[in-house]
Backbone atoms as SQL, in Angstrom:
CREATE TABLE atoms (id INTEGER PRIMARY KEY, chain TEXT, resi INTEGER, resn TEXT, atom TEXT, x REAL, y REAL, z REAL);
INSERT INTO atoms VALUES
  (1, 'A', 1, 'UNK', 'N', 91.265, 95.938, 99.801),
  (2, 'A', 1, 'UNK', 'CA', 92.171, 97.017, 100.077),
  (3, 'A', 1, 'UNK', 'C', 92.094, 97.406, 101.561),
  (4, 'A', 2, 'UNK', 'N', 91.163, 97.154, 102.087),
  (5, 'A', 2, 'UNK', 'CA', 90.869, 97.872, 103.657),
  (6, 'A', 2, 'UNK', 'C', 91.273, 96.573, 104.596),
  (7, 'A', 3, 'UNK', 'N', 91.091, 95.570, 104.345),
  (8, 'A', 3, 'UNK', 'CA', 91.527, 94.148, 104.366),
  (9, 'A', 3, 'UNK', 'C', 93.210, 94.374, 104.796),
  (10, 'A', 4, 'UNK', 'N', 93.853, 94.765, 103.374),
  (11, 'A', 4, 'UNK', 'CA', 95.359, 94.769, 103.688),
  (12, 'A', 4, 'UNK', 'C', 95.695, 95.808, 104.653),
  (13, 'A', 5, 'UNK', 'N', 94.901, 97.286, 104.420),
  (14, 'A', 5, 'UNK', 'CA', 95.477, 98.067, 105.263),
  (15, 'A', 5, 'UNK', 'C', 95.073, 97.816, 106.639),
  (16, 'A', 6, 'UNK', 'N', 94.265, 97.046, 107.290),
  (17, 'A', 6, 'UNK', 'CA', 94.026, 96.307, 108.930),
  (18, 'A', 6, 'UNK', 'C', 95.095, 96.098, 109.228),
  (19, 'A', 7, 'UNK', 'N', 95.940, 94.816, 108.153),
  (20, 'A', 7, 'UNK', 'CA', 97.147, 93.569, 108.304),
  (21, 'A', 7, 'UNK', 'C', 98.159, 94.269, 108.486),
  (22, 'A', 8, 'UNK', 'N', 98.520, 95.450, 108.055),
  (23, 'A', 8, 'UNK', 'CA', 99.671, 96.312, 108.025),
  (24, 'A', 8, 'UNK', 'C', 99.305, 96.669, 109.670),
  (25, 'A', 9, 'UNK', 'N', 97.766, 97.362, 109.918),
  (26, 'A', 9, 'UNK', 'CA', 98.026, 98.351, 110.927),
  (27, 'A', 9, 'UNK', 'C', 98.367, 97.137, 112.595),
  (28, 'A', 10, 'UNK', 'N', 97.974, 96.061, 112.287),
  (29, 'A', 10, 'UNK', 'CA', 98.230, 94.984, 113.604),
  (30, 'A', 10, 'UNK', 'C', 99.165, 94.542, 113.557),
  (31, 'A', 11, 'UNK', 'N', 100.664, 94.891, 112.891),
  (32, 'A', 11, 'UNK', 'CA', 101.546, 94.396, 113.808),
  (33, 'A', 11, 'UNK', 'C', 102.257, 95.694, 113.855),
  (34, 'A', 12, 'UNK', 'N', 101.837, 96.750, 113.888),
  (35, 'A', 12, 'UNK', 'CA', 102.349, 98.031, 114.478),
  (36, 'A', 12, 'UNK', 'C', 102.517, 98.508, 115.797),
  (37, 'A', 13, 'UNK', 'N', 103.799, 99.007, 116.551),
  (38, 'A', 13, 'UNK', 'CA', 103.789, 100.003, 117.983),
  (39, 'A', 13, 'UNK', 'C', 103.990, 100.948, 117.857),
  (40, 'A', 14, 'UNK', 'N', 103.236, 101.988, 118.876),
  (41, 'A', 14, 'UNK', 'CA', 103.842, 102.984, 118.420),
  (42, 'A', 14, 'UNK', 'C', 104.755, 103.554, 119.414),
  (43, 'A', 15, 'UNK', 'N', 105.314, 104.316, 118.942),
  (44, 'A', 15, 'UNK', 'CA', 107.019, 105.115, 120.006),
  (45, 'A', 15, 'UNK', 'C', 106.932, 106.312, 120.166),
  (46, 'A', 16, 'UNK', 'N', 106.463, 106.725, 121.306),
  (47, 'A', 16, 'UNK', 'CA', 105.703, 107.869, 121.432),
  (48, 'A', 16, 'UNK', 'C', 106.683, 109.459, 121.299),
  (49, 'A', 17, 'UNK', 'N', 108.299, 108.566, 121.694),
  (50, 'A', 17, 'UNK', 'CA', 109.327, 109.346, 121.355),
  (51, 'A', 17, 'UNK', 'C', 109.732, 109.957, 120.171),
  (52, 'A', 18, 'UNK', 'N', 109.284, 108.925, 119.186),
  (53, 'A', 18, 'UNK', 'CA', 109.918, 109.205, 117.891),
  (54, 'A', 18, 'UNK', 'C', 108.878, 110.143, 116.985),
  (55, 'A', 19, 'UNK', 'N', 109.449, 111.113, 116.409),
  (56, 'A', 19, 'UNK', 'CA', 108.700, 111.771, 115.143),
  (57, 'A', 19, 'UNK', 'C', 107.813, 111.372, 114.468),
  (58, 'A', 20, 'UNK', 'N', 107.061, 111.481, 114.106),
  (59, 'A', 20, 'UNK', 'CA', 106.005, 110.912, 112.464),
  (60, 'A', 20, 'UNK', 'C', 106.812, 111.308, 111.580),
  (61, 'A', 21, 'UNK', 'N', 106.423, 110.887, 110.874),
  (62, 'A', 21, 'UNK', 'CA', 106.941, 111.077, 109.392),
  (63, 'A', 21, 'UNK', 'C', 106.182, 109.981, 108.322),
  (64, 'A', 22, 'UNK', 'N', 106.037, 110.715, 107.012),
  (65, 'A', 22, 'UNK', 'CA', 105.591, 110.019, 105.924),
  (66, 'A', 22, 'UNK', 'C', 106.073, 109.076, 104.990),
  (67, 'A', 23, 'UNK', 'N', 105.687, 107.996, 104.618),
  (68, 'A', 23, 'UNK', 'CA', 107.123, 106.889, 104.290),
  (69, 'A', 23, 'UNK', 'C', 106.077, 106.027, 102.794),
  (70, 'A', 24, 'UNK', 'N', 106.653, 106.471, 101.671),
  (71, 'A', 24, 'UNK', 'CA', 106.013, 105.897, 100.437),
  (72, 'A', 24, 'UNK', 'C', 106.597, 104.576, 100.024),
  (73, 'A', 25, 'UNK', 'N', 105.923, 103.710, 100.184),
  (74, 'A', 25, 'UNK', 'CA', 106.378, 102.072, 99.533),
  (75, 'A', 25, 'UNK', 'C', 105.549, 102.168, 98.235),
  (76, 'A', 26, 'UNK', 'N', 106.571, 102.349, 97.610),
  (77, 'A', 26, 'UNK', 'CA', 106.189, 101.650, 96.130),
  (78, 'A', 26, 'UNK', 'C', 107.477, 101.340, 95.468),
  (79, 'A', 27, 'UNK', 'N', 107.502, 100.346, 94.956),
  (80, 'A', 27, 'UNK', 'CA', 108.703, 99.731, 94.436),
  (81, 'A', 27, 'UNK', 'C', 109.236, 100.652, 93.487),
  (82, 'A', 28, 'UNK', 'N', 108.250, 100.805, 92.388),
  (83, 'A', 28, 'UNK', 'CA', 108.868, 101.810, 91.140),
  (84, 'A', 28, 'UNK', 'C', 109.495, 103.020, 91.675),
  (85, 'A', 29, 'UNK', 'N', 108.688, 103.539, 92.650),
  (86, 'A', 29, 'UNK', 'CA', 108.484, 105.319, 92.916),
  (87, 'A', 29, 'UNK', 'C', 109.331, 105.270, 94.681),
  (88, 'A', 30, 'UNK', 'N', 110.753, 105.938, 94.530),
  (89, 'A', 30, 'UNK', 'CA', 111.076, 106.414, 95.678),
  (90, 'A', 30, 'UNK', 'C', 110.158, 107.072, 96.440),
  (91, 'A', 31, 'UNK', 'N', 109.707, 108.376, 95.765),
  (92, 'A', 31, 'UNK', 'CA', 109.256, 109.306, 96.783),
  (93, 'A', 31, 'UNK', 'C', 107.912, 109.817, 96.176),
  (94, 'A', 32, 'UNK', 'N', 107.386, 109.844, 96.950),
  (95, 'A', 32, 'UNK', 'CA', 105.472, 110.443, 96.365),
  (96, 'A', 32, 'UNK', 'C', 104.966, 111.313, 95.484),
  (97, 'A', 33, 'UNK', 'N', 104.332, 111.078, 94.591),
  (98, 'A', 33, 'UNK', 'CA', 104.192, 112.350, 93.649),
  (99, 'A', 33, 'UNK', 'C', 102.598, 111.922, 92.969),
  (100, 'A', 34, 'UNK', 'N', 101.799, 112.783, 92.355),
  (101, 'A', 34, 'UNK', 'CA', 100.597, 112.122, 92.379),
  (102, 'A', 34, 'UNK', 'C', 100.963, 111.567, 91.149),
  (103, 'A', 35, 'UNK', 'N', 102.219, 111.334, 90.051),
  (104, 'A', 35, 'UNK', 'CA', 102.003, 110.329, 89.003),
  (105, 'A', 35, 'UNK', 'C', 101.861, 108.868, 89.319),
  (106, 'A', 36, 'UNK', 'N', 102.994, 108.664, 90.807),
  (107, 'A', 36, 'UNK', 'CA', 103.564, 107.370, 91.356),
  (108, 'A', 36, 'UNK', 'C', 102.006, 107.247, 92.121),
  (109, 'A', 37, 'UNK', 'N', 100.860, 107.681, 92.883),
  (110, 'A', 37, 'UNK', 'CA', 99.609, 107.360, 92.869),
  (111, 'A', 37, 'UNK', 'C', 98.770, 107.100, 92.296),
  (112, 'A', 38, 'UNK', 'N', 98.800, 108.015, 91.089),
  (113, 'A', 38, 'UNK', 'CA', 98.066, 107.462, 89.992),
  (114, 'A', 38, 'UNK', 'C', 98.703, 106.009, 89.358),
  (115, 'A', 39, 'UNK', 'N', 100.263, 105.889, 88.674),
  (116, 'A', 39, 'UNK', 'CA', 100.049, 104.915, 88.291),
  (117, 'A', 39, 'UNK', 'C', 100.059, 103.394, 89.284),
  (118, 'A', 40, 'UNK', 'N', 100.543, 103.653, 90.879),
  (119, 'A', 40, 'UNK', 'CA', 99.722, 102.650, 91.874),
  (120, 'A', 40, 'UNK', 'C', 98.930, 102.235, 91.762),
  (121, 'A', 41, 'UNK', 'N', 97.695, 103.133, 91.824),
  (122, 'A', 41, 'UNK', 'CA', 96.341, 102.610, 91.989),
  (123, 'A', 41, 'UNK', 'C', 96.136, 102.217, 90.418),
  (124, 'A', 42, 'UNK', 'N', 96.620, 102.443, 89.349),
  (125, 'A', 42, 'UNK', 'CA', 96.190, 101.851, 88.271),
  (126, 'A', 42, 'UNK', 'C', 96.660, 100.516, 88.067),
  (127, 'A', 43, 'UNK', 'N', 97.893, 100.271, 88.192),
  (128, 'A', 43, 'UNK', 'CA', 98.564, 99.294, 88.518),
  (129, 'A', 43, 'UNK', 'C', 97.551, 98.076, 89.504),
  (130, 'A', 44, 'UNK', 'N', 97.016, 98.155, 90.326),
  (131, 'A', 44, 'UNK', 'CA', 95.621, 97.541, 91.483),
  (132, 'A', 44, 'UNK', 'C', 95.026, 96.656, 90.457),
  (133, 'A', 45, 'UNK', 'N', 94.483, 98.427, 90.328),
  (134, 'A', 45, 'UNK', 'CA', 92.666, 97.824, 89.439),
  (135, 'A', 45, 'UNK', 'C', 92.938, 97.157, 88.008),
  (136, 'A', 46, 'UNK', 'N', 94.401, 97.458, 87.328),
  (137, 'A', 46, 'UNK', 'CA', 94.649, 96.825, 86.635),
  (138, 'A', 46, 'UNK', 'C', 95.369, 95.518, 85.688),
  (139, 'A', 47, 'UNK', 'N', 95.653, 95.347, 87.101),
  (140, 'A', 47, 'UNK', 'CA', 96.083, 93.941, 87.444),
  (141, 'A', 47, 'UNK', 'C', 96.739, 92.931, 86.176),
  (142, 'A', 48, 'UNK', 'N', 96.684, 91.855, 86.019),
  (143, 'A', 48, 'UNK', 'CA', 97.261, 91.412, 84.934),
  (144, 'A', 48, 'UNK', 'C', 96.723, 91.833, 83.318),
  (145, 'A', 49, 'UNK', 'N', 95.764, 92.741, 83.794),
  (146, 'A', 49, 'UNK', 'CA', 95.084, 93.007, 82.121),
  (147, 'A', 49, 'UNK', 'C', 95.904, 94.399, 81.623),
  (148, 'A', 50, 'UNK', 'N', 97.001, 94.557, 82.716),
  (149, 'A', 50, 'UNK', 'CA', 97.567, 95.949, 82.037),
  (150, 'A', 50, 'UNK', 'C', 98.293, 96.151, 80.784),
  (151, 'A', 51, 'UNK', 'N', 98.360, 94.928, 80.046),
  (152, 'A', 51, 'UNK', 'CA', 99.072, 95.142, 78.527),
  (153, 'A', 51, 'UNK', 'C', 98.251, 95.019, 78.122),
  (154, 'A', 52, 'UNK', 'N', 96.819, 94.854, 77.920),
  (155, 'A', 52, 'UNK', 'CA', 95.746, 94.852, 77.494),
  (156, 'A', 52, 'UNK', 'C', 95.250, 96.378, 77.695),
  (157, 'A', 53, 'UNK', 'N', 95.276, 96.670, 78.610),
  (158, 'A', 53, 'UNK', 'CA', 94.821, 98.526, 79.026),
  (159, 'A', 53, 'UNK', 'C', 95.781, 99.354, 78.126),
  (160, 'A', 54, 'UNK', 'N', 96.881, 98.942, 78.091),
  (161, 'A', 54, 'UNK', 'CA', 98.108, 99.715, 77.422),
  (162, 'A', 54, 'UNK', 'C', 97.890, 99.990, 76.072),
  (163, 'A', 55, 'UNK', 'N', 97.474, 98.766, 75.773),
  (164, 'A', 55, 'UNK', 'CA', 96.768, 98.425, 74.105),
  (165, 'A', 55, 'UNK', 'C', 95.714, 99.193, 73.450),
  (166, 'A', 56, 'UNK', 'N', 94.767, 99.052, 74.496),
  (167, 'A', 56, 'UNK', 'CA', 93.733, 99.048, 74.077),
  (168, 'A', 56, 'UNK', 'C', 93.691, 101.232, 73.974),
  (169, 'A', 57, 'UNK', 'N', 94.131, 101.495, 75.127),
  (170, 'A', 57, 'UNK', 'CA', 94.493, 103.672, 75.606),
  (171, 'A', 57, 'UNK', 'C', 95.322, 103.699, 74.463),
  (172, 'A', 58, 'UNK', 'N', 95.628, 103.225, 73.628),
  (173, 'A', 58, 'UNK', 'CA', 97.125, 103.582, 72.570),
  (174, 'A', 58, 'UNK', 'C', 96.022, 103.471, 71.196),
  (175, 'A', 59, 'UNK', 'N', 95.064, 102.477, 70.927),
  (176, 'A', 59, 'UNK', 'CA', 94.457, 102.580, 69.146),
  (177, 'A', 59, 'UNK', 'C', 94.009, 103.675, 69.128),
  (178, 'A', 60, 'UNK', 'N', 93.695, 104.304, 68.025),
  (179, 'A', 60, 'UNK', 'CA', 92.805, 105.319, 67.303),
  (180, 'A', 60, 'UNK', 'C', 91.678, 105.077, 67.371),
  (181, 'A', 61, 'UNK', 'N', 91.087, 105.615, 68.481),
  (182, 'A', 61, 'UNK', 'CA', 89.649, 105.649, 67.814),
  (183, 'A', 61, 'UNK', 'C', 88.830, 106.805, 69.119),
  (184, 'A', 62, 'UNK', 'N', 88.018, 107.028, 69.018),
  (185, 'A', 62, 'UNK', 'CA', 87.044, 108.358, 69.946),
  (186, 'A', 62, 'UNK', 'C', 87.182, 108.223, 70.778),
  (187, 'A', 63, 'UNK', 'N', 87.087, 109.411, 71.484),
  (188, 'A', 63, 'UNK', 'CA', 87.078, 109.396, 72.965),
  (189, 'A', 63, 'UNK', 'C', 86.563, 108.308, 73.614),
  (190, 'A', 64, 'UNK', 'N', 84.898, 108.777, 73.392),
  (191, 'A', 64, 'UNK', 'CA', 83.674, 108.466, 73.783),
  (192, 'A', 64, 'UNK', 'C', 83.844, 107.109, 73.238),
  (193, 'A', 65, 'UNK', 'N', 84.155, 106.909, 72.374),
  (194, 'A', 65, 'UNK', 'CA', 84.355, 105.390, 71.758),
  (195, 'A', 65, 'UNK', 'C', 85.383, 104.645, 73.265),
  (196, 'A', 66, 'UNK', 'N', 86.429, 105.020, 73.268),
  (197, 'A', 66, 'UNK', 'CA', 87.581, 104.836, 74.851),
  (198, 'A', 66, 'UNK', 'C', 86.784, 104.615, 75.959),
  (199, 'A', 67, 'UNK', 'N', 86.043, 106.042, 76.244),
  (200, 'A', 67, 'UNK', 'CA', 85.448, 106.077, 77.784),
  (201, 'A', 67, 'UNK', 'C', 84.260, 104.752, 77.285),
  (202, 'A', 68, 'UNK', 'N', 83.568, 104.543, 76.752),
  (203, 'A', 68, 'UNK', 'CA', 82.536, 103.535, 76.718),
  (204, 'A', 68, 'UNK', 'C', 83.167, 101.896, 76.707),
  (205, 'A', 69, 'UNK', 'N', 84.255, 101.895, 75.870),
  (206, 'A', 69, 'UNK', 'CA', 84.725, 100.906, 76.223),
  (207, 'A', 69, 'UNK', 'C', 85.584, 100.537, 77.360),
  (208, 'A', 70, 'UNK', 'N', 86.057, 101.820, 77.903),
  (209, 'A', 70, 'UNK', 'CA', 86.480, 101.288, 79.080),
  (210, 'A', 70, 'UNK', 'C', 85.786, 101.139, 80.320),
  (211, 'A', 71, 'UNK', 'N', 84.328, 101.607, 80.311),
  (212, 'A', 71, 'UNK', 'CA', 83.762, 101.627, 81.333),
  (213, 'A', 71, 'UNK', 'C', 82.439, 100.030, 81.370),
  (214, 'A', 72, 'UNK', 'N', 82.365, 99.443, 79.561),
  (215, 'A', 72, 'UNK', 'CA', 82.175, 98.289, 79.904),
  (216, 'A', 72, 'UNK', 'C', 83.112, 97.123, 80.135),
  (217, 'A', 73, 'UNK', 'N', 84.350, 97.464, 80.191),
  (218, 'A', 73, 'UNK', 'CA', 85.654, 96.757, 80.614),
  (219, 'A', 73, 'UNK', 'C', 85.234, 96.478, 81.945),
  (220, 'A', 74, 'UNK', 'N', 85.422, 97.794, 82.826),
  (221, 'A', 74, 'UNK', 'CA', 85.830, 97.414, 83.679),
  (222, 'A', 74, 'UNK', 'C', 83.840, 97.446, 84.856),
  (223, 'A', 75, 'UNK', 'N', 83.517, 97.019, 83.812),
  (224, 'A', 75, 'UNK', 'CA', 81.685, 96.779, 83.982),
  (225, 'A', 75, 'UNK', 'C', 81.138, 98.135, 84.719),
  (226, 'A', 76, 'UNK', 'N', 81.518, 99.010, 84.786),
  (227, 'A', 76, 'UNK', 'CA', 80.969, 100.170, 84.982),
  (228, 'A', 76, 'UNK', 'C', 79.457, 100.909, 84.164),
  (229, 'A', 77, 'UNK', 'N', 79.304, 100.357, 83.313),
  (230, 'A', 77, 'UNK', 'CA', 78.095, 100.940, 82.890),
  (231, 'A', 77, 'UNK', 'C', 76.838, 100.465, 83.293),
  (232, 'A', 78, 'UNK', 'N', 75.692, 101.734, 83.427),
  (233, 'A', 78, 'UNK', 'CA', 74.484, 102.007, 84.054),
  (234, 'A', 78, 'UNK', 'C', 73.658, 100.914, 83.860),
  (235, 'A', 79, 'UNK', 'N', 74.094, 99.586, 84.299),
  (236, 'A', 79, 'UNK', 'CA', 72.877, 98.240, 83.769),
  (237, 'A', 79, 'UNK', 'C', 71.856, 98.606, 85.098),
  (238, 'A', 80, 'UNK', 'N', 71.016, 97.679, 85.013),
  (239, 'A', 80, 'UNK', 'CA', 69.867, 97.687, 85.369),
  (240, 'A', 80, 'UNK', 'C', 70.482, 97.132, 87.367),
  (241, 'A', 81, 'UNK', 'N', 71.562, 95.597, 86.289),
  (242, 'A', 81, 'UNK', 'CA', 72.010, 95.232, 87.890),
  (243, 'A', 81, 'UNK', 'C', 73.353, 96.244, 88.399),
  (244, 'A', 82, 'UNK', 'N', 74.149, 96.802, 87.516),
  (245, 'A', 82, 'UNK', 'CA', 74.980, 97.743, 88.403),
  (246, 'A', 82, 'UNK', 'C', 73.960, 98.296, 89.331),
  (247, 'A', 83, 'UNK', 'N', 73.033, 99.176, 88.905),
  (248, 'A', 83, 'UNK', 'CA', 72.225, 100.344, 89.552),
  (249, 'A', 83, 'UNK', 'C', 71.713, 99.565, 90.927),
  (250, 'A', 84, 'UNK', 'N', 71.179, 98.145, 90.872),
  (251, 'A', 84, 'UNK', 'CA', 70.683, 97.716, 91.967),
  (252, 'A', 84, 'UNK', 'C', 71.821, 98.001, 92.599),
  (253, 'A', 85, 'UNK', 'N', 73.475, 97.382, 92.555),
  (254, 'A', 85, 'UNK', 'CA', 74.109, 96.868, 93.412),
  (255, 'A', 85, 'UNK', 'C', 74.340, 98.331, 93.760),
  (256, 'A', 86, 'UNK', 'N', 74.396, 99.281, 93.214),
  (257, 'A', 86, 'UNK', 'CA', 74.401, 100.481, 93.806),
  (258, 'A', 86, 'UNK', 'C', 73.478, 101.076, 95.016),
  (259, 'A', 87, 'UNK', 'N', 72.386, 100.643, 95.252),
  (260, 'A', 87, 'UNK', 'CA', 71.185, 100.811, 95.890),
  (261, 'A', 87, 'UNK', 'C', 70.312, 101.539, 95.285),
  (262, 'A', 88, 'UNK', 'N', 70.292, 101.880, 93.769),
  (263, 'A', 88, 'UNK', 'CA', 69.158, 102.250, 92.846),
  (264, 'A', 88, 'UNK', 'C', 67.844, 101.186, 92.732),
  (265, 'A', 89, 'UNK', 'N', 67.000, 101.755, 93.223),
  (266, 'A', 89, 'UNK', 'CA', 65.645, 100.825, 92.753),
  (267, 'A', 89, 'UNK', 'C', 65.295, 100.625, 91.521),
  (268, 'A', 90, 'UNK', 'N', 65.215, 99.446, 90.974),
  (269, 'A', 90, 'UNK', 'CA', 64.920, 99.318, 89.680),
  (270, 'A', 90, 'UNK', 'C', 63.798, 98.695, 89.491),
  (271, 'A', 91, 'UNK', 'N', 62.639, 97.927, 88.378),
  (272, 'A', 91, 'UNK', 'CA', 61.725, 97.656, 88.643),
  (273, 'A', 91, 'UNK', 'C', 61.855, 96.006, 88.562),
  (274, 'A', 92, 'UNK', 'N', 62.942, 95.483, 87.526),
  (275, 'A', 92, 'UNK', 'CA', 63.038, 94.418, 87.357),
  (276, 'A', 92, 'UNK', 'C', 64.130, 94.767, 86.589),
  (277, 'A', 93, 'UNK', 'N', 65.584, 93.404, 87.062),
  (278, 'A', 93, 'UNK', 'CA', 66.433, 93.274, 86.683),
  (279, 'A', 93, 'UNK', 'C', 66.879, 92.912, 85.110),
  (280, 'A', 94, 'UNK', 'N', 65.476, 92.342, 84.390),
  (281, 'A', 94, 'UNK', 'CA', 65.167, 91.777, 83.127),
  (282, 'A', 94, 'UNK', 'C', 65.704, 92.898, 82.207),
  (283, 'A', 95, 'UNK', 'N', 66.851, 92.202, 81.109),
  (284, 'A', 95, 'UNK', 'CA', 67.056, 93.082, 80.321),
  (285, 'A', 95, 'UNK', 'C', 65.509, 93.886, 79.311),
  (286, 'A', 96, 'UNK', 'N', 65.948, 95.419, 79.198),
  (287, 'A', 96, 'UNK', 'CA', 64.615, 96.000, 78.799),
  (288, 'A', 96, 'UNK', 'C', 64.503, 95.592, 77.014),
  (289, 'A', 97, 'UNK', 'N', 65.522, 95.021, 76.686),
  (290, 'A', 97, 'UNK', 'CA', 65.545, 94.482, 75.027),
  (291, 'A', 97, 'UNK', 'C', 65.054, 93.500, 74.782),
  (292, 'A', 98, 'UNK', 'N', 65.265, 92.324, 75.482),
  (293, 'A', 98, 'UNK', 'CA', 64.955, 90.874, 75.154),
  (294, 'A', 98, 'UNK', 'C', 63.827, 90.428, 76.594),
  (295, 'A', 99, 'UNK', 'N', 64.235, 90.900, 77.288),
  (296, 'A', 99, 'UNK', 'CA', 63.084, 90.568, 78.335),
  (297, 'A', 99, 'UNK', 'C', 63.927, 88.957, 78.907),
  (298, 'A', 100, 'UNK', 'N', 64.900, 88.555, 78.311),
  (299, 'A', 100, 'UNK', 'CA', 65.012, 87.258, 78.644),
  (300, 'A', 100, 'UNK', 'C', 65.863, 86.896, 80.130),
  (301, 'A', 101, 'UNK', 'N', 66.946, 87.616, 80.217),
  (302, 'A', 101, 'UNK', 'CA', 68.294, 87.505, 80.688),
  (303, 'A', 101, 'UNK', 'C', 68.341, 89.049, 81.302),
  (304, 'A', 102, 'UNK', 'N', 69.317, 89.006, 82.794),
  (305, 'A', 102, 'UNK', 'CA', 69.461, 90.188, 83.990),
  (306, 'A', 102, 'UNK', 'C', 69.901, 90.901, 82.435),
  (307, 'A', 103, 'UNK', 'N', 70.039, 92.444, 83.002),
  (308, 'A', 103, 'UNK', 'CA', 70.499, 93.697, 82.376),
  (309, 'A', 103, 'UNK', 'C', 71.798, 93.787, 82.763),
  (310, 'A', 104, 'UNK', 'N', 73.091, 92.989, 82.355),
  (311, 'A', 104, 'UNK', 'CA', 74.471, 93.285, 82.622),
  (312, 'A', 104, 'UNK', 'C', 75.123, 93.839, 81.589),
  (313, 'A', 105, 'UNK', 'N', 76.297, 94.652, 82.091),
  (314, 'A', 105, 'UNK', 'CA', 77.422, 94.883, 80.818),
  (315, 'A', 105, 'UNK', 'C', 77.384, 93.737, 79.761),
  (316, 'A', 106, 'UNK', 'N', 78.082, 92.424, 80.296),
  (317, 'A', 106, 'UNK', 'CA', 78.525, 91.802, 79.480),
  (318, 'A', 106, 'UNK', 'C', 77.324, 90.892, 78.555),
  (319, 'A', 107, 'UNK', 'N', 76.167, 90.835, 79.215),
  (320, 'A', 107, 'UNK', 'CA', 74.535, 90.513, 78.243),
  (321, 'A', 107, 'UNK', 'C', 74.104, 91.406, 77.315),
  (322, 'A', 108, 'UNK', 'N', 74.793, 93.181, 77.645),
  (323, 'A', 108, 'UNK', 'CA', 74.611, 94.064, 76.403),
  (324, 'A', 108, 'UNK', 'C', 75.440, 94.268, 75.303),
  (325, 'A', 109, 'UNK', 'N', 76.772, 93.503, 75.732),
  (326, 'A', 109, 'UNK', 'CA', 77.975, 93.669, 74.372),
  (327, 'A', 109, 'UNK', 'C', 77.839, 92.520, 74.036),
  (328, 'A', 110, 'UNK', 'N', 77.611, 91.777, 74.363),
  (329, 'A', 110, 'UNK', 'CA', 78.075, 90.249, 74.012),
  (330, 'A', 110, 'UNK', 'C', 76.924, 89.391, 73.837);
């Protein structure tokens, strides 16, 4: 993301004459509103799995059931190696169940 916004900012001049002004590109959304941000940035992070996201925010079932599954979706939960890559000290990456295999999302559901 910081990547694209560089590429945008180098082939820019600026015109010292002319006004600023604020200018929203998004295809769906003429003009800015925080739904057309919100669903932008969801749109990003959710990339081709969004009929899958659509699916999945629409069944019946718990909140907490939702937030947990969506946070090992999108590998967000407190493993041993998230926390490293976070800069949490951990003592060893070894899952604390089996001792065998790192502590990842997808080694604790699967």
């Amino acid at each position: 993301m910081e990547s694209q916004f560089l590429q945008e900012l180098q082939g820019l001049r600026l015109d010292l004459e002319k006004e600023d002004s604020w200018i929203w590109k998004d295809v769906e959304f003429l003009a800015y509103s925080v739904k057309s941000a919100y669903v932008s940035l969801r749109r990003e992070i959710e990339g081709e799995n969004r009929i899958v996201y659509d699916k999945f925010w629409r069944c019946k079932a718990l909140p907490s059931a939702h937030v947990t599954t969506w946070r090992a979706m999108s590998n967000k939960i407190a493993t041993r190696v998230n926390l490293e890559k976070r800069g949490v000290e951990v003592e060893s990456l070894s899952c604390s169940l089996c001792g065998k295999q790192e502590e990842s999302s997808w080694h604790l559901f699967f």
